[in-house]
ZADO-933967 format. One record per residue (C-alpha): x, y, z; residue number from 1. Coordinates in steps of 0.1 Angstrom, whole numbers, always signed. Layout:
! residues N
u: X	v: Y	w: Z	num: NUM;
...
END
This chain:
! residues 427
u: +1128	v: -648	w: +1574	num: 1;
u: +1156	v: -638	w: +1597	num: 2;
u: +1172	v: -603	w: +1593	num: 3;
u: +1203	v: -601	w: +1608	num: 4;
u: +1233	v: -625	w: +1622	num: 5;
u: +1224	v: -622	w: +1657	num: 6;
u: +1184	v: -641	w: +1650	num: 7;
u: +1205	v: -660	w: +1629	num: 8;
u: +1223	v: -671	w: +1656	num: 9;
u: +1194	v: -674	w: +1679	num: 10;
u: +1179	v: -694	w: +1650	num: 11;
u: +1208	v: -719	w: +1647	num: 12;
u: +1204	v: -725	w: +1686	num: 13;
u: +1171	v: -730	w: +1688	num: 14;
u: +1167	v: -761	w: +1716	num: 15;
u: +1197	v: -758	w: +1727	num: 16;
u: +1206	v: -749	w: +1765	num: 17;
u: +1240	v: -755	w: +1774	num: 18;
u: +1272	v: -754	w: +1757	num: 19;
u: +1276	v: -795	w: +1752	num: 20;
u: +1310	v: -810	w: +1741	num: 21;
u: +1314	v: -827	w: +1710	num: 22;
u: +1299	v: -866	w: +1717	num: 23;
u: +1333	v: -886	w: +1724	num: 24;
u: +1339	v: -919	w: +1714	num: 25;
u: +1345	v: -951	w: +1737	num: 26;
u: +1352	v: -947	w: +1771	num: 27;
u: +1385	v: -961	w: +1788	num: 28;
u: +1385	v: -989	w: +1816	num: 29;
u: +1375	v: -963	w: +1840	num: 30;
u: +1347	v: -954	w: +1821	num: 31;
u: +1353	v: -916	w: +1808	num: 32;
u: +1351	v: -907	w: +1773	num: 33;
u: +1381	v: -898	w: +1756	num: 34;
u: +1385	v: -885	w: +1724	num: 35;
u: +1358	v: -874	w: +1697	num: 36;
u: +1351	v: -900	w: +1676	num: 37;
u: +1367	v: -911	w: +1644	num: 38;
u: +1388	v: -937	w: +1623	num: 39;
u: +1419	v: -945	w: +1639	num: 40;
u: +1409	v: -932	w: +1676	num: 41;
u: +1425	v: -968	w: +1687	num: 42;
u: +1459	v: -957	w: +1678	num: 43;
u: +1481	v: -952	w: +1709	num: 44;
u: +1502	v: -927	w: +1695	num: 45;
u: +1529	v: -925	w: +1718	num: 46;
u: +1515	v: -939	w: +1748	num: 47;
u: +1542	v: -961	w: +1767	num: 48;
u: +1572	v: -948	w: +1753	num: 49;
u: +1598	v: -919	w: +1763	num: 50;
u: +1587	v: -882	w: +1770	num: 51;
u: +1603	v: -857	w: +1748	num: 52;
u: +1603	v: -822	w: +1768	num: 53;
u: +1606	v: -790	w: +1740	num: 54;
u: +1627	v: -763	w: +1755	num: 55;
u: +1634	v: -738	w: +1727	num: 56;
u: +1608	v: -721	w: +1704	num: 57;
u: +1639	v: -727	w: +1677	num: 58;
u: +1628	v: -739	w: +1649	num: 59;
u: +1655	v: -768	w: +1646	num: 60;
u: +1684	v: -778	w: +1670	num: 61;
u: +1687	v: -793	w: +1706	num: 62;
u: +1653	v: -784	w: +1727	num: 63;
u: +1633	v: -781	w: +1692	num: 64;
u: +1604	v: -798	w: +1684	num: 65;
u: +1618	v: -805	w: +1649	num: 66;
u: +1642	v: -829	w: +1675	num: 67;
u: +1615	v: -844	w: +1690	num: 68;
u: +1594	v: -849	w: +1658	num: 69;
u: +1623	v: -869	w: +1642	num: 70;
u: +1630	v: -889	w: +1672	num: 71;
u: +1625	v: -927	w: +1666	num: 72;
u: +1606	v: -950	w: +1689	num: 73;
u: +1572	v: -942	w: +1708	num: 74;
u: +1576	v: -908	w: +1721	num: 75;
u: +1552	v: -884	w: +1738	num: 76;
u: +1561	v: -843	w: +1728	num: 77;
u: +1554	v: -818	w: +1756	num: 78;
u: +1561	v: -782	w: +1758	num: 79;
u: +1580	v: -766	w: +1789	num: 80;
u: +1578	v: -732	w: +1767	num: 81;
u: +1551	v: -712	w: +1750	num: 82;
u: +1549	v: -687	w: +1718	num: 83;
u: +1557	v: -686	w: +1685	num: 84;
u: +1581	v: -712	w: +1657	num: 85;
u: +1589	v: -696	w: +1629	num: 86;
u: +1594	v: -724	w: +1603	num: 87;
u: +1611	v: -695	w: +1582	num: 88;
u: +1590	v: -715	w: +1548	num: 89;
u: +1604	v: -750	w: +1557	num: 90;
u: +1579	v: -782	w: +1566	num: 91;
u: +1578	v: -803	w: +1594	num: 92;
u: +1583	v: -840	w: +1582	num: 93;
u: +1565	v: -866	w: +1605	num: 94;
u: +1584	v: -893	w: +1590	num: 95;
u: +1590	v: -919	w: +1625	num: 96;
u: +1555	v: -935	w: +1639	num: 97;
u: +1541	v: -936	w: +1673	num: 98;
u: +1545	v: -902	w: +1684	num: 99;
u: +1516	v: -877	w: +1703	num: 100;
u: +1520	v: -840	w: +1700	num: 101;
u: +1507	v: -827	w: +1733	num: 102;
u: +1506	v: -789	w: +1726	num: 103;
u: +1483	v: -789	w: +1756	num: 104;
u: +1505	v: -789	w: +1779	num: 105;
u: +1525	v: -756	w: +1771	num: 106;
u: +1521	v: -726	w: +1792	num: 107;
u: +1497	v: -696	w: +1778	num: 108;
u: +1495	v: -685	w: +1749	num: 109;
u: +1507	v: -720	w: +1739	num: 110;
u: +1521	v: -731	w: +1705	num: 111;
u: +1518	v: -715	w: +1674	num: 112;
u: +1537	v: -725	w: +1640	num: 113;
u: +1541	v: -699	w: +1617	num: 114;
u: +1555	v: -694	w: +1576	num: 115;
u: +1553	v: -731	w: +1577	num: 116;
u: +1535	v: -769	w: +1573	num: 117;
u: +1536	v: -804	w: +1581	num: 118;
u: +1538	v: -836	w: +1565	num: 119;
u: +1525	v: -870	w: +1582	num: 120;
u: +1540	v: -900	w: +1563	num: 121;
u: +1543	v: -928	w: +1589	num: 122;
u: +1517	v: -940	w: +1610	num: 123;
u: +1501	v: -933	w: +1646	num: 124;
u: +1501	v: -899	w: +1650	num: 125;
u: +1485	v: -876	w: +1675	num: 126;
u: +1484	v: -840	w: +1669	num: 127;
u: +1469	v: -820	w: +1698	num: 128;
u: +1467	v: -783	w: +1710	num: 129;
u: +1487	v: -765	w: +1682	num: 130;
u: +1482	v: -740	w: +1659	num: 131;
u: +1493	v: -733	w: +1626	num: 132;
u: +1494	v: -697	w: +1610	num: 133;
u: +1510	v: -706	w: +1579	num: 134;
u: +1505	v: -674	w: +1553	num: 135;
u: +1524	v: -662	w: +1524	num: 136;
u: +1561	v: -658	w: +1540	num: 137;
u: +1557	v: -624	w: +1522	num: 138;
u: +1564	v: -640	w: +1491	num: 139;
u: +1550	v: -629	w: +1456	num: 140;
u: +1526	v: -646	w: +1430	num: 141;
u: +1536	v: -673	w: +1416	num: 142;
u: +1563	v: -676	w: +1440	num: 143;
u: +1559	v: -719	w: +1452	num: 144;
u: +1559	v: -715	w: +1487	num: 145;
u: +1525	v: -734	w: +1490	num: 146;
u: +1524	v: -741	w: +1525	num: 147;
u: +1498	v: -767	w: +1544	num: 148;
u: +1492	v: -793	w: +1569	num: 149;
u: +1486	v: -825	w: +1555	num: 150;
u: +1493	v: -866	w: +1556	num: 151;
u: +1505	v: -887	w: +1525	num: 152;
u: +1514	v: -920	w: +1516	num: 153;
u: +1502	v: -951	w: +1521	num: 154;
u: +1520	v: -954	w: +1557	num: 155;
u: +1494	v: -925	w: +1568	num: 156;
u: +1469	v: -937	w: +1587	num: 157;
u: +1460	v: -943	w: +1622	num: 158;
u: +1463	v: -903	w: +1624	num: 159;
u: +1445	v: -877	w: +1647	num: 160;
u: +1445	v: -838	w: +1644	num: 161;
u: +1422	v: -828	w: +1673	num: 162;
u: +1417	v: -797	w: +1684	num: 163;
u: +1443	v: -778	w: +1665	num: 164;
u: +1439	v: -744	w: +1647	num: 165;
u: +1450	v: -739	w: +1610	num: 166;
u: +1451	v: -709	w: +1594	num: 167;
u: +1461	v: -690	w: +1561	num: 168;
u: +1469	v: -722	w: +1539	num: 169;
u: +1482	v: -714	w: +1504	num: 170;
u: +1477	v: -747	w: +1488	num: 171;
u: +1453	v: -764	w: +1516	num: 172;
u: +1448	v: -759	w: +1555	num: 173;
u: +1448	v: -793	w: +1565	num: 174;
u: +1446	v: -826	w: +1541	num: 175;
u: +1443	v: -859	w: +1536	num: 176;
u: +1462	v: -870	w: +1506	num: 177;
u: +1486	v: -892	w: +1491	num: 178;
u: +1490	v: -912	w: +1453	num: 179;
u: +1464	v: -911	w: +1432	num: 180;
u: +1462	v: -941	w: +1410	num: 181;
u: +1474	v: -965	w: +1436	num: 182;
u: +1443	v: -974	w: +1453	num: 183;
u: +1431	v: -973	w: +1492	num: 184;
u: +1463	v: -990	w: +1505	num: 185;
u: +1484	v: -972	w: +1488	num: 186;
u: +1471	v: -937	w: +1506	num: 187;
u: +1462	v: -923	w: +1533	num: 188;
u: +1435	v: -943	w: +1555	num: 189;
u: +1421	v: -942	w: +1593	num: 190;
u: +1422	v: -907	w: +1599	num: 191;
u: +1400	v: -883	w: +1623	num: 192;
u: +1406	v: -844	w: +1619	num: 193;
u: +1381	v: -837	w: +1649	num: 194;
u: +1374	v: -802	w: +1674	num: 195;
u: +1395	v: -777	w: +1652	num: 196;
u: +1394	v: -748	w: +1634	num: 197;
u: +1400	v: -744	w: +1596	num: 198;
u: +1400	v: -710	w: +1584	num: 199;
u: +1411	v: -679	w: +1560	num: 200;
u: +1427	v: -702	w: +1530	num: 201;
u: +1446	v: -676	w: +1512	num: 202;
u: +1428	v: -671	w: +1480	num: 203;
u: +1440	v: -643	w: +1455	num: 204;
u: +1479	v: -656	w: +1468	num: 205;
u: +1510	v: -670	w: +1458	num: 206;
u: +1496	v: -703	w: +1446	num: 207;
u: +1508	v: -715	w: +1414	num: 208;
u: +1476	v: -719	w: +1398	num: 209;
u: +1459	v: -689	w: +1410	num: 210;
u: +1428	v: -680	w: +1433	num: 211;
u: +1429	v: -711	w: +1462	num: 212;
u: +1414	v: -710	w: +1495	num: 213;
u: +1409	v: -744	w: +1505	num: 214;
u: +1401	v: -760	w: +1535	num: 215;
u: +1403	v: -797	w: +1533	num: 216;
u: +1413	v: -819	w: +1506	num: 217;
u: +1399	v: -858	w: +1514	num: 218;
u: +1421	v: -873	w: +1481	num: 219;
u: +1415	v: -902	w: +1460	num: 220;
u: +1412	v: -931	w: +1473	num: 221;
u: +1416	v: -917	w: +1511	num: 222;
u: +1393	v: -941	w: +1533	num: 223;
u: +1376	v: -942	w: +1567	num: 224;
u: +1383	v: -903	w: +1572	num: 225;
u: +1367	v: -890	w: +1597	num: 226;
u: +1358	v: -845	w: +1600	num: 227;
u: +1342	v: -845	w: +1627	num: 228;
u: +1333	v: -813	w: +1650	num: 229;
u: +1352	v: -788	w: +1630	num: 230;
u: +1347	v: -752	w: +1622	num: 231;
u: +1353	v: -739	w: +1583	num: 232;
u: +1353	v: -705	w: +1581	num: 233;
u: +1361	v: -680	w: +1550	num: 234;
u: +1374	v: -712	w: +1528	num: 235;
u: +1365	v: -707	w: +1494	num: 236;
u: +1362	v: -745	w: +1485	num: 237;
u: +1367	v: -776	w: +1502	num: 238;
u: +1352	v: -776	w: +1534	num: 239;
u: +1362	v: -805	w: +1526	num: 240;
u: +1360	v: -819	w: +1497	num: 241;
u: +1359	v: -860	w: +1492	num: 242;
u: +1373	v: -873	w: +1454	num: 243;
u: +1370	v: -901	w: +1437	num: 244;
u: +1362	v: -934	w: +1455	num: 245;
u: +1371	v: -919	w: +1492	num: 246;
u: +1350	v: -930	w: +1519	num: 247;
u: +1342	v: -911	w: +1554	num: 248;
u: +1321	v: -891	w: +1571	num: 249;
u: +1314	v: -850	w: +1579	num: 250;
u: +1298	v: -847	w: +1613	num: 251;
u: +1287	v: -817	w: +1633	num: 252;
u: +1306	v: -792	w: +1614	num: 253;
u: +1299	v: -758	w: +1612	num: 254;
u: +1307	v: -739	w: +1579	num: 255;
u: +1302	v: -706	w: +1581	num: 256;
u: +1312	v: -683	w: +1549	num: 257;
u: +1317	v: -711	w: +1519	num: 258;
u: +1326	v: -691	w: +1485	num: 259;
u: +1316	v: -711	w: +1455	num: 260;
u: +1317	v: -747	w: +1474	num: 261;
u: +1312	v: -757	w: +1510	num: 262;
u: +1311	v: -796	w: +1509	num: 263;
u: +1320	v: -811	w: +1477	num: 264;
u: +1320	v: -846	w: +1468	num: 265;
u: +1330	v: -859	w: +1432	num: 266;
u: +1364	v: -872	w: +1414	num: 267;
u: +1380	v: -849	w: +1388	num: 268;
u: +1376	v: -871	w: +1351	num: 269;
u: +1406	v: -856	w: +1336	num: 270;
u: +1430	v: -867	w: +1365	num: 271;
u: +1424	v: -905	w: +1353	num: 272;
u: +1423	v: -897	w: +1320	num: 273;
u: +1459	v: -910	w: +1312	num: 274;
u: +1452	v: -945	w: +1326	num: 275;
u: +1414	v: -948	w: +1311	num: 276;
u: +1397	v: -950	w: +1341	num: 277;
u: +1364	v: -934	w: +1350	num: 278;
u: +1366	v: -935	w: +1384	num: 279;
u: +1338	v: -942	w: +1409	num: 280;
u: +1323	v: -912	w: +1429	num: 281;
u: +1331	v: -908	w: +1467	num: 282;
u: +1308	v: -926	w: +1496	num: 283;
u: +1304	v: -898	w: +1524	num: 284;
u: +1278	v: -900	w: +1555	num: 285;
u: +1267	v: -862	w: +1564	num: 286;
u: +1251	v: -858	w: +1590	num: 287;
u: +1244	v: -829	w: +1617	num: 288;
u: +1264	v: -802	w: +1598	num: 289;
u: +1252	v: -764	w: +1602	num: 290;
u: +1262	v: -743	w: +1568	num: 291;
u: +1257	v: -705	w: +1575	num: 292;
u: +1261	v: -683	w: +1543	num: 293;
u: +1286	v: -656	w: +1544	num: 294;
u: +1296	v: -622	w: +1526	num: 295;
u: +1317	v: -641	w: +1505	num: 296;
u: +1293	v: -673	w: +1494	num: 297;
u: +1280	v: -671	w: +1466	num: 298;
u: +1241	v: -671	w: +1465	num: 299;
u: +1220	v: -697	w: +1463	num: 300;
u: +1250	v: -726	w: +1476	num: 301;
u: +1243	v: -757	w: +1491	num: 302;
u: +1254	v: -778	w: +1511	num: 303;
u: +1267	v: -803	w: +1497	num: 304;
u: +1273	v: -803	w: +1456	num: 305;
u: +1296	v: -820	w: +1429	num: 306;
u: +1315	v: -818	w: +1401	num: 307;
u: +1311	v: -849	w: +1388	num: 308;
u: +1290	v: -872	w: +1409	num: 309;
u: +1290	v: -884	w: +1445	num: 310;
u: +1268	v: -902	w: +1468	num: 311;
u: +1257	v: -890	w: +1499	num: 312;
u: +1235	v: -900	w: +1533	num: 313;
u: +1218	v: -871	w: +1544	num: 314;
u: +1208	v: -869	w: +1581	num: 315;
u: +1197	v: -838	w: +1602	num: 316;
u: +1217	v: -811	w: +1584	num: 317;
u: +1209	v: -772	w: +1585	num: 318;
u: +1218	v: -751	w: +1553	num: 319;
u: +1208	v: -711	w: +1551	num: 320;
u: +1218	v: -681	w: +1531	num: 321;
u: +1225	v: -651	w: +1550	num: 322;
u: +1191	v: -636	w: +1559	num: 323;
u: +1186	v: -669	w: +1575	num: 324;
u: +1166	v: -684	w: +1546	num: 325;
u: +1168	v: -723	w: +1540	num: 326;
u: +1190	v: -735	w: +1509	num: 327;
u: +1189	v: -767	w: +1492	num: 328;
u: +1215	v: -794	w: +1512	num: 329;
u: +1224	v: -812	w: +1481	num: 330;
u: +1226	v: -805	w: +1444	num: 331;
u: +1213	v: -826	w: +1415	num: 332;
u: +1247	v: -848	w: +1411	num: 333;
u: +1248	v: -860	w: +1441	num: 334;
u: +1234	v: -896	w: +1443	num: 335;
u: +1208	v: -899	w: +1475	num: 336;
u: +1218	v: -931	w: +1500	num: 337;
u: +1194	v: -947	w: +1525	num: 338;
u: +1218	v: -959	w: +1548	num: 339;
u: +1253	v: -948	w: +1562	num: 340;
u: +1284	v: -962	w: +1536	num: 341;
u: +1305	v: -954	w: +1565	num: 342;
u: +1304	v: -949	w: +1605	num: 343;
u: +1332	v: -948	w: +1631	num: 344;
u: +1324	v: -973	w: +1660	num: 345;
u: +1317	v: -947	w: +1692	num: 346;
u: +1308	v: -921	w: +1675	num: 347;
u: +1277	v: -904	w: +1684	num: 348;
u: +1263	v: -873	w: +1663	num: 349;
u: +1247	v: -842	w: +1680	num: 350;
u: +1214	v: -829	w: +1672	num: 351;
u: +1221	v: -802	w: +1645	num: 352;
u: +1204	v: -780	w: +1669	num: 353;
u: +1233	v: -780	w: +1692	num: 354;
u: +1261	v: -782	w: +1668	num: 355;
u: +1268	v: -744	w: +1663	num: 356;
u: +1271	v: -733	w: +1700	num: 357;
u: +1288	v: -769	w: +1708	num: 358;
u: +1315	v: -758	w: +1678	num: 359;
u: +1318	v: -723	w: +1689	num: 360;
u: +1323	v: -731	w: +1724	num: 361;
u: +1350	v: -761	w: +1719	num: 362;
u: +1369	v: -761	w: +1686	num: 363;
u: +1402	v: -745	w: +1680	num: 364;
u: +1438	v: -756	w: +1694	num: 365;
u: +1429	v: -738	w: +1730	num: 366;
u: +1389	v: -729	w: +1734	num: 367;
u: +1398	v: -714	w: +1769	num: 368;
u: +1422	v: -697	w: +1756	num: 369;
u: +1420	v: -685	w: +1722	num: 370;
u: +1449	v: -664	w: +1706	num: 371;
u: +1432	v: -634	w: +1684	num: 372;
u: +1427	v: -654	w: +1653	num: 373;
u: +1408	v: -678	w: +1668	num: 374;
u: +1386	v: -650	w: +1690	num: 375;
u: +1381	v: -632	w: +1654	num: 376;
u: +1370	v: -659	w: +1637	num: 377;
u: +1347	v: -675	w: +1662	num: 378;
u: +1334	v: -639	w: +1660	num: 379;
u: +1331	v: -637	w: +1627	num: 380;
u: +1302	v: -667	w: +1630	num: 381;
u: +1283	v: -652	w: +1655	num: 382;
u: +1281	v: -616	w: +1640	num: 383;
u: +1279	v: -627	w: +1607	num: 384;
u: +1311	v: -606	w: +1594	num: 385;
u: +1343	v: -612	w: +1580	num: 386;
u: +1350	v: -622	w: +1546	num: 387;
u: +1379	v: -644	w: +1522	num: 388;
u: +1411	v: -630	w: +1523	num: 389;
u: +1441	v: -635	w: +1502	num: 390;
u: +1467	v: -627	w: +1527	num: 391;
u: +1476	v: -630	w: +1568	num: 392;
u: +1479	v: -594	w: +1562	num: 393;
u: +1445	v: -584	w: +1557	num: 394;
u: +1434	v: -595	w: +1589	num: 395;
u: +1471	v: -585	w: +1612	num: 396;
u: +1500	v: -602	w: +1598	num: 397;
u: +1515	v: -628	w: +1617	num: 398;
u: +1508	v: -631	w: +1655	num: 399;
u: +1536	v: -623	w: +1680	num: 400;
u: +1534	v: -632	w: +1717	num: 401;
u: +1561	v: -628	w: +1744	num: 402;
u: +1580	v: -665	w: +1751	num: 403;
u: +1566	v: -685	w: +1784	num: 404;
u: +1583	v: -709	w: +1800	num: 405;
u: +1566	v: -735	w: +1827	num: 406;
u: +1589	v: -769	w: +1842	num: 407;
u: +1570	v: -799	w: +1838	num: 408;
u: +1571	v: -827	w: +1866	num: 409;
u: +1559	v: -853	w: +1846	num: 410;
u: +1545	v: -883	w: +1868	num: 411;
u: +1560	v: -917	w: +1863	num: 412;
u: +1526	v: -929	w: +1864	num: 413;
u: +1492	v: -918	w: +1851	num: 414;
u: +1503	v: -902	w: +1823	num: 415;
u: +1475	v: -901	w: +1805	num: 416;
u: +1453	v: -884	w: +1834	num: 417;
u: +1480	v: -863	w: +1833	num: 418;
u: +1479	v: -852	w: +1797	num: 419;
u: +1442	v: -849	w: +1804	num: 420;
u: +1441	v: -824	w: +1828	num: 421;
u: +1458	v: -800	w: +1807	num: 422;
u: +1435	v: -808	w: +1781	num: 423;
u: +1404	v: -800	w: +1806	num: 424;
u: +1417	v: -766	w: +1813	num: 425;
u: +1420	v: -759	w: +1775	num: 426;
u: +1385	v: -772	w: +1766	num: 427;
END
């Protein structure tokens, strides 16, 4: 039995040797990987259309990335300045299609949303390289400003968050959600959150209905979602959490300080109850996921439980409490399967044994060049501290960085390689 955080660690890597990136999913025509893999990786998200510079860190007016966001037509978002929006409690509505949020390309310390969300209702939709520090807004319990970063509706899908950092969620962090009685067209479908971090879910808060630190919400009827890469940390539940008759998969996560529920799987009876349907439990492939038990999990958790029922392929996973010990990985409601229910094309799983330093190494909205939330938390994992909070305040209030500004030359042609060498510098 391991005795402290640091063997923990060295338990966790055991086999490992380098560092590796996340496995990425098919290459392009000149043969180098692209993008982790997930459901709707194909989208082109802005690709071909105009270029949208953001020139203000405003939150709304000429310059703003509020302007940019409600732009119509295929559009590609870059940033010639770097620091903080304050959403001052409003959402950002993602509401026109084909649009790619390059965050990577602002200059140090890059973009960071606070005291507000975002909502993606419309379809092809890249988000890249941001962070979101949502919090309380100093508000008081039950106050309703229940801030996260979610999709909904059944024009959602064909949607990637990669690599972006979301923090301090009073309803959620990041979702996927929409209608629940409509069925899988009618919701959210073909979405990847991949390479991010998902932490601190405000818990004793201002949320209506009490304690609720969440991570991720996969809703009803959500299909071919994709978590892939991720790291959940100091989430109380939902990290994620699948309902009834979603479909996905949870790859090479690492989840590190679960309360009462890391990954859940299972429909809530009493939501159908009014149209007298007993729906069917969620279809979920997990596989090379690394839970690590925290100050605030509660003893004995596994990895992945239910409510209600769920089913459940199981493949190289790694559970343990916090002296290193293995726990179970599933409880007794959750229904065994001997074959994947669901599996993006390109994507290729790590060996659990890599996962945690792979996750440490790349997740977040800028892994070269983390802001102090993201450092924390990443250390957090590796020295096994940290707990659940129930506001931004516990841990330093709402960051503040000193406005950058860098002119972008963008190229007429190559864009893509362009937007990819600010992403190598980042990851």
């Amino acid at each position: 039995m391991l005795s402290s955080p640091r063997l923990l660690l060295a338990f966790l890597l055991c086999g490992c040797t380098t560092a590796t990136a996340p496995q990425k999913a098919r290459p392009d025509a000149a043969g180098t990987p692209t993008s982790s893999g997930g459901f709707g990786q194909d989208t082109p998200g802005g690709k071909g259309g105009s270029v949208i510079k953001v020139t203000t860190l405003a939150p709304s007016g000429p310059g703003s990335l509020l302007e940019a966001l409600s732009a119509a037509g295929p559009r590609i978002v870059v940033f010639e300045v770097g620091g903080v929006i304050d959403l001052d409690k409003a959402r950002l509505n993602v509401t026109e299609p084909f649009v790619t949020v390059a965050g990577q390309t602002a200059p140090s310390p890059g973009i960071t949303l606070i005291r507000g969300g975002m909502r993606v209702s419309t379809h092809d939709v890249k988000v890249e390289h941001v962070r979101f520090r949502m919090g309380d807004a100093g508000d008081t319990a039950p106050a309703g400003f229940e801030p996260d970063v979610t999709t909904d509706g059944p024009n959602a899908f064909n949607i990637v968050f990669d690599h972006v950092s979301v923090a301090w969620g009073v309803d959620e962090n990041l979702s996927v959600s929409g209608p629940r009685l409509d069925g899988p067209e009618a919701t959210s479908h073909a979405v990847t959150i991949s390479n991010s971090i998902i932490a601190e879910g405000l818990n004793n808060s201002v949320h209506e209905k009490g304690s609720h630190s969440m991570g991720t919400l996969i809703h009803d009827y959500c299909t071919n979602i994709a978590v892939v890469g991720n790291l959940y940390a100091h989430n109380d539940e939902r990290n994620p959490w699948f309902k009834g008759y979603a479909t996905g998969v949870i790859v090479n996560n690492v989840i590190y300080d679960p309360g009462v529920w890391a990954i859940r799987l299972g429909p809530v009876d009493s939501e159908w109850s009014s149209v007298g349907i007993t729906p069917e439990g969620p279809r979920v492939s997990v596989v090379g996921n690394v839970m690590q038990h925290g100050a605030s999990t509660q003893s004995g958790l596994v990895l992945v439980g239910s409510n209600s029922r769920g089913s459940a392929y199981l493949e190289d996973n790694v559970a343990l409490d916090r002296s290193g010990a293995p726990v179970p990985l599933s409880g007794s409601t959750i229904t065994a399967l001997s074959e994947k229910p669901a599996w993006p094309d390109w994507l290729v799983a790590l060996p659990s044994a890599s996962v945690l330093e792979s996750v440490l190494a790349h997740a977040g909205a800028r892994p070269k060049d983390r802001d102090a939330v993201d450092a924390r938390i990443v250390t957090d994992v590796t020295a096994g501290s940290g707990a659940i909070i129930d506001s931004q305040n516990a841990v330093g209030g709402y960051p503040v960085a000193e406005p950058t500004e860098r002119r972008l030359e963008v190229p007429s042609e190559n864009l893509d390689a362009w937007l990819e060498s600010f992403s190598e510098e980042l990851e």
